[in-house]
C-alpha positions in Angstrom: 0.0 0.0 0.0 2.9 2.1 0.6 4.2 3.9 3.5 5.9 7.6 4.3 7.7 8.5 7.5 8.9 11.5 8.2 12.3 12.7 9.9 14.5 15.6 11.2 11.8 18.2 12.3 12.1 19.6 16.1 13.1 23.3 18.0 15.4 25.8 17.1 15.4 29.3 16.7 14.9 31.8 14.3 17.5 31.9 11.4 18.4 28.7 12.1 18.3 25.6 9.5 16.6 22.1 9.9 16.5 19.1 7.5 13.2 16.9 7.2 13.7 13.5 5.0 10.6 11.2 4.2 11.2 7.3 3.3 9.2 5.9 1.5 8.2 2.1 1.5 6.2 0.0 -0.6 5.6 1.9 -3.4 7.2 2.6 -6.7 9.4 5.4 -5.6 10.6 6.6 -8.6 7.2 6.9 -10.5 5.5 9.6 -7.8 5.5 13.2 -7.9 6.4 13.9 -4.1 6.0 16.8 -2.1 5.5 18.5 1.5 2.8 20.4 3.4 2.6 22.1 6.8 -0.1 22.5 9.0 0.0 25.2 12.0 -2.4 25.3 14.6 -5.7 26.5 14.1 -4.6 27.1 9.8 -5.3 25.2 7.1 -2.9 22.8 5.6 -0.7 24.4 3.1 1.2 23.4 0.3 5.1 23.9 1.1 7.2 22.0 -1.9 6.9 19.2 -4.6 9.5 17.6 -6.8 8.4 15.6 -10.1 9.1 12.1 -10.5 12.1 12.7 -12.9 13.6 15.4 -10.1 14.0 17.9 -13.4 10.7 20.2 -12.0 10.3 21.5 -8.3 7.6 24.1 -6.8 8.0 26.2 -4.1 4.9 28.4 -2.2 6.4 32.1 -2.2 6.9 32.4 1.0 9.2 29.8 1.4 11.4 30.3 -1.8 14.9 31.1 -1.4 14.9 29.4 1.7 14.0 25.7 1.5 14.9 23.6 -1.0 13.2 20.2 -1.7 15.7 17.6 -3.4 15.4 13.6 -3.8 17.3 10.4 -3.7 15.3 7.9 -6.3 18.6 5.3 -4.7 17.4 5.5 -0.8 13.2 6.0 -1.6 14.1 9.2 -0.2 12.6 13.0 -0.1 13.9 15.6 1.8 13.0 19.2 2.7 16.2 21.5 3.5 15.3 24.3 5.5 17.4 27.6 6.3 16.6 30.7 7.3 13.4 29.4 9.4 11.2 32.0 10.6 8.2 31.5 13.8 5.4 31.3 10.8 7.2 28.3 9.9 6.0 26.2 12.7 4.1 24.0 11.5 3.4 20.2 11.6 4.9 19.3 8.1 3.6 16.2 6.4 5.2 14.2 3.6 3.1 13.6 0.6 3.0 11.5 -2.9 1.3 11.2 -6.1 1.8 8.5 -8.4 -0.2 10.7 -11.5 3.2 11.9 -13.0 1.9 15.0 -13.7 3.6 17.6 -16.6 4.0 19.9 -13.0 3.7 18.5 -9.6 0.9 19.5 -8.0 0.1 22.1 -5.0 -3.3 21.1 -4.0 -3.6 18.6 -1.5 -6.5 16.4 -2.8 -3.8 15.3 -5.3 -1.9 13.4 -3.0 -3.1 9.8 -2.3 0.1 9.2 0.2 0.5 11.0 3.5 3.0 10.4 6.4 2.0 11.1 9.6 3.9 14.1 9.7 6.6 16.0 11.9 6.6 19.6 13.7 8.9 21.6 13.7 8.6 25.1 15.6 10.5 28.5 15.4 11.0 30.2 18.3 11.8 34.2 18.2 
């Protein structure tokens, strides 16, 4: 059926970096569009990042570009979210997603995505 766990979120300040990886299990890892979402309290999930299938096409919201990066590892069934600069309104329980559609553009809306881990916070203090 397939599986996604989640990694590397936690506390750290403002300005500082963190590094979330996903593995996925059980699925055809190299066929899915993949991607990550956040979820603050009281806030609607929102789309964060997604990577194609072939790794050639990524998407970024705005308020996260120029500071995260989402790369993958096709090798290790891996996904991960590299993020610098973290501000407070990036806490946020961030979820690991996939789509196995293999769309011309990875999508951002979450209905999209069949796969969900069970996701990991991570919280920006001032």
């Amino acid at each position: 059926q397939g599986q996604l766990v989640e990694s590397g979120g936690g506390s750290v300040q403002a300005g500082d970096s963190l590094r979330l990886s996903c593995l996925a299990s059980g699925l055809f890892f190299s066929r899915y569009d993949m991607g990550w979402f956040r979820q603050a309290p009281g806030m609607e999930r929102e789309f964060v990042a997604a990577i194609s299938w072939t790794g050639i096409t990524t998407d970024y919201t705005d308020s996260v570009k120029g500071r995260f990066t989402i790369s993958r590892d096709n090798a290790k069934n891996t996904v991960a979210l590299q993020m610098n600069s973290l501000k407070p309104e990036d806490t946020a329980v961030y979820y690991c997603v996939a789509d196995s559609r293999q769309r011309a553009r990875p999508a951002r809306n979450s209905n999209d995505y069949s796969k969900w881990g069970q996701g990991t916070q991570v919280t920006v203090s001032s």
